[in-house]
C-alpha positions as CSV (number, residue, x, y, z in Angstrom):
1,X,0.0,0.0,0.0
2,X,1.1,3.5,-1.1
3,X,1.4,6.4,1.3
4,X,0.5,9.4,-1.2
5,X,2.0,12.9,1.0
6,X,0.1,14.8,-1.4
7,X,-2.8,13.9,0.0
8,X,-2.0,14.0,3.2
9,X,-0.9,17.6,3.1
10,X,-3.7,18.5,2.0
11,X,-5.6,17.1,4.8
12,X,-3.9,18.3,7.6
13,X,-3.8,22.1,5.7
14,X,-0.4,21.9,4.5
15,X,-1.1,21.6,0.7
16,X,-2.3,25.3,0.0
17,X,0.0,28.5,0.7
18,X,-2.2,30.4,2.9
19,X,-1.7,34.4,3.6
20,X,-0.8,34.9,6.8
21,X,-0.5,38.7,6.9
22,X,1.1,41.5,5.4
23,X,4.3,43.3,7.3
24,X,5.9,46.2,7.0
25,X,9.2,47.7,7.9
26,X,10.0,50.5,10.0
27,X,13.3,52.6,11.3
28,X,12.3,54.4,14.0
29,X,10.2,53.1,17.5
30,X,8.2,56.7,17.0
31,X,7.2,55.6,13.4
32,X,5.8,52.5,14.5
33,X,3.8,53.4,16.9
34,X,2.3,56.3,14.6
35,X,1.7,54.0,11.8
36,X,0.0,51.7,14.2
37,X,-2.4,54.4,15.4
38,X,-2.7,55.3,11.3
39,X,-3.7,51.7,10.4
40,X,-6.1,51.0,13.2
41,X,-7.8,54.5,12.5
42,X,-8.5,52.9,8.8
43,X,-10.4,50.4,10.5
44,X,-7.8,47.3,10.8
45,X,-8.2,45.2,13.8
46,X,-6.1,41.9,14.0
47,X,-3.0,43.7,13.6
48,X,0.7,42.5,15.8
49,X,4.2,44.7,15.9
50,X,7.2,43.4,16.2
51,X,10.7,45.2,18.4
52,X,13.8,44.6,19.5
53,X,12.8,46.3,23.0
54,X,9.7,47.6,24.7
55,X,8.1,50.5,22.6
56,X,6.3,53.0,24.9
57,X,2.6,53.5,23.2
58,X,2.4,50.3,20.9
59,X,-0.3,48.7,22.8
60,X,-2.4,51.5,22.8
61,X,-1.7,52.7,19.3
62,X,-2.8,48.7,18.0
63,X,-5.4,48.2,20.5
64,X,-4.4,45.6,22.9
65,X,-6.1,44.9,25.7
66,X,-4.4,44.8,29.4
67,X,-3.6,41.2,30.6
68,X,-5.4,38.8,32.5
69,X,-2.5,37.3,33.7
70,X,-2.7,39.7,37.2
71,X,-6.6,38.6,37.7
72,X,-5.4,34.7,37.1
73,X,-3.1,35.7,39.8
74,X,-4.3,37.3,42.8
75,X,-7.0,34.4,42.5
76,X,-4.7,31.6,42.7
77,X,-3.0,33.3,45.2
78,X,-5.9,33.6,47.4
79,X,-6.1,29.8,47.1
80,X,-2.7,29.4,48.2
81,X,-3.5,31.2,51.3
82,X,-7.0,29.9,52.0
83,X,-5.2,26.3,51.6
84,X,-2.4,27.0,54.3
85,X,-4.9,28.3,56.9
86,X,-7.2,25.6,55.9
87,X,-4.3,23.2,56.2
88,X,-3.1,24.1,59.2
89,X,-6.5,24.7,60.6
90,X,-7.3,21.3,60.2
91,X,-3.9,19.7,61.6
92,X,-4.1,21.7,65.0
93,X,-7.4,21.6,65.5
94,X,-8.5,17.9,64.3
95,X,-6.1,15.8,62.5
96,X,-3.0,16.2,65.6
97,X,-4.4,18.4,68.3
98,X,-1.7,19.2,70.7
99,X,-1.8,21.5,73.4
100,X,1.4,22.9,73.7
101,X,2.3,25.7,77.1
102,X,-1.3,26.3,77.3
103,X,-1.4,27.9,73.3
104,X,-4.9,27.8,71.5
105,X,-4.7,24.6,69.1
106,X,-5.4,27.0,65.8
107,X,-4.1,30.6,66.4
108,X,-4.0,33.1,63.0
109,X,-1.0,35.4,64.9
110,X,1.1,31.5,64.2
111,X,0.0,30.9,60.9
112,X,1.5,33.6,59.1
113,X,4.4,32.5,57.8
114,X,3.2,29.5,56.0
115,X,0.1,31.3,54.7
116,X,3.2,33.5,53.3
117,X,5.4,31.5,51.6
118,X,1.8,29.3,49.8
119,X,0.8,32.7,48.6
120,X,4.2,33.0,47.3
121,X,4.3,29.4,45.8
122,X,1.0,29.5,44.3
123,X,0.9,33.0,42.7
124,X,4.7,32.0,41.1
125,X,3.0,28.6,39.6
126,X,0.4,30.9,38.5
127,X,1.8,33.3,37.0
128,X,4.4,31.0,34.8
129,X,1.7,28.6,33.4
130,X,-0.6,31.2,33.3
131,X,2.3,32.9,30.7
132,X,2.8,30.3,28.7
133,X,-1.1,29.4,28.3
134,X,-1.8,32.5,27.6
135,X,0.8,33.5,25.1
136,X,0.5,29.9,23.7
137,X,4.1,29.0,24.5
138,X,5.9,26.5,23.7
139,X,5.8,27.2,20.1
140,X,8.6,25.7,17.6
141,X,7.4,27.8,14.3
142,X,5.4,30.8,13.9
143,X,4.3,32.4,10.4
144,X,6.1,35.4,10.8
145,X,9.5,33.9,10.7
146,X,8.9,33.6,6.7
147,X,9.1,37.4,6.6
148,X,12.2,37.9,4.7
149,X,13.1,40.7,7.0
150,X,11.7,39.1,10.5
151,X,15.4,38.7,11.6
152,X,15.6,42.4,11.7
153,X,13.3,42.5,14.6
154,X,15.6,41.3,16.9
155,X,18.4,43.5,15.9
156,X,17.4,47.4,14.7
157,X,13.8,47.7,12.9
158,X,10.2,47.7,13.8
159,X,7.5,45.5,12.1
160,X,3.9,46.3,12.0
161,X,1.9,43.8,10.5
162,X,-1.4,42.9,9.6
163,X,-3.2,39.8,9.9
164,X,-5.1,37.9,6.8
165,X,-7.9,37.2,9.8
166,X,-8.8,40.7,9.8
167,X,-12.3,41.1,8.7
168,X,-10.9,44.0,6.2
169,X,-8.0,42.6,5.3
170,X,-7.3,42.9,1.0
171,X,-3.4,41.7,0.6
172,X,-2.9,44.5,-2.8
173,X,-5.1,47.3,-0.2
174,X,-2.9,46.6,2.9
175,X,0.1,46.4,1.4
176,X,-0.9,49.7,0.5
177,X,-2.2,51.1,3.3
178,X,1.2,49.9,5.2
179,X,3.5,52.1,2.5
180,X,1.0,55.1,3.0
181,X,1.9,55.4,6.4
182,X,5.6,55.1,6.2
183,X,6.6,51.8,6.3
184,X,9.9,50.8,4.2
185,X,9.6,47.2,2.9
186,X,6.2,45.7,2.5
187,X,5.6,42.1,2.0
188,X,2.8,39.5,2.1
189,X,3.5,37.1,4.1
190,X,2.5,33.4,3.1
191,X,2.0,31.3,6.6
């Protein structure tokens, strides 16, 4: 029995070249964030930027919404303290009662170390899988390494790009949007 890839390929998605997005190319940290504003004025929503340190305004200027990750958090970390009191509640006061120089068997003034360092454990446990769940981590290949200029990113320019899921995305009308607002090299990028 033959094994035909072809059609394999083709049903896992890999037989068509899909657009991923258009990118675009930028010098300056200011530039990208006002060609960010510029683009989402024109109505673009799914749209990503790309720097080799923190830009002060991207987020804003591209529209992305604060993190969750604190709310994920301070709720976990709750649990971690509501398990050490509970923990130690139960130990003192049921599982190994000792009376010990007349001290109460469950006393909050003793517990507070412990209910510490769980807060601590918890919220740390949190917040790392919460970071990689939420930024969908680990991930060996991403679409945006076929940009011909992506290595760039790392080193001294400033991407803006476009995603092909935006409901007004037109590959030939973004490109062209992305040039009208400054941006050096423009390519689609096939994902």
């Amino acid at each position: 029995m033959a094994i035909d890839i072809e059609q394999i390929k083709d049903k896992l998605g890999f037989g068509e070249d899909k657009i991923y997005a258009v990118m675009g190319e930028f010098s300056d940290p200011h530039d990208l964030v006002h060609a960010g504003r510029r683009i989402r004025e024109m109505g673009y929503t799914k749209i990503d930027a790309m720097s080799p340190f923190p830009v002060h305004g991207i987020d804003a200027a591209i529209g992305v919404p604060y993190s969750k990750l604190g709310w994920i958090v301070i709720c976990i970390a709750l649990c971690g303290s509501a398990t050490a009191l509970l923990l130690q509640w139960w130990c003192g006061t049921y599982n190994y009662p000792l009376v010990i120089g007349g001290k109460p068997l469950f006393d909050f003034s003793f517990s507070i170390p412990i209910t510490f360092e769980l807060t601590v454990l918890f919220s740390a446990f949190a917040s790392v899988i919460g970071m990689f769940a939420m930024n969908g981590l680990p991930r060996l290949y991403h679409p945006s390494a076929n940009y011909r200029l992506a290595h760039r990113a790392t080193d001294d320019r400033f991407i803006l790009l476009v995603e092909a899921d935006d409901p007004k995305f037109d590959p030939q009308i973004t490109a062209e949007h992305l040039k009208s607002v400054g941006a050096g090299t423009v390519e689609v990028v096939i994902g």
